[in-house]
C-alpha positions in Angstrom: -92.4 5.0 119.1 -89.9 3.0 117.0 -89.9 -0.6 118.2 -89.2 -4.6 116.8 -92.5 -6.2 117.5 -94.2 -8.4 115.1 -97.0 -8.8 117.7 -97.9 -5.1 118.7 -95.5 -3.0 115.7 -97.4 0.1 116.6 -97.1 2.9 118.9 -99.0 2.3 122.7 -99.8 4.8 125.2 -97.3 2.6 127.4 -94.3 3.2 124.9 -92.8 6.0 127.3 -93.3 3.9 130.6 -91.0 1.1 129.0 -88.0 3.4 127.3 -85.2 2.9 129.7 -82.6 4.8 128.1 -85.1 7.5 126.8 -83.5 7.3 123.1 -87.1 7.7 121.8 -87.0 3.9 120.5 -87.7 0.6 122.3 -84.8 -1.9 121.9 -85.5 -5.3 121.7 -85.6 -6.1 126.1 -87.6 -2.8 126.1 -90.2 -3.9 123.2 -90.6 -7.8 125.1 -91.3 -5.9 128.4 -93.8 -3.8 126.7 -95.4 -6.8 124.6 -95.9 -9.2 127.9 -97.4 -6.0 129.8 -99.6 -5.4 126.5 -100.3 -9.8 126.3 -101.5 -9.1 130.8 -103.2 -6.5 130.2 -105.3 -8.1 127.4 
């Protein structure tokens, strides 16, 4: 999935749980959700 990161800029398993509009891409509030759930889980 499409997304802005410079820390994670591939596609994650967790992509889908974070795409709030379902437009197949993670904005840029989407992506920093994604990255701090990505930064906990690590």
């Amino acid at each position: 999935m499409k997304n802005s990161s410079w820390k994670y800029p591939f596609p994650t398993f967790a992509d889908k749980m974070f795409d709030g509009n379902k437009d197949g891409k993670l904005d840029a509030f989407e992506t920093a959700f994604r990255d701090a759930h990505l930064d906990e889980m690590s």
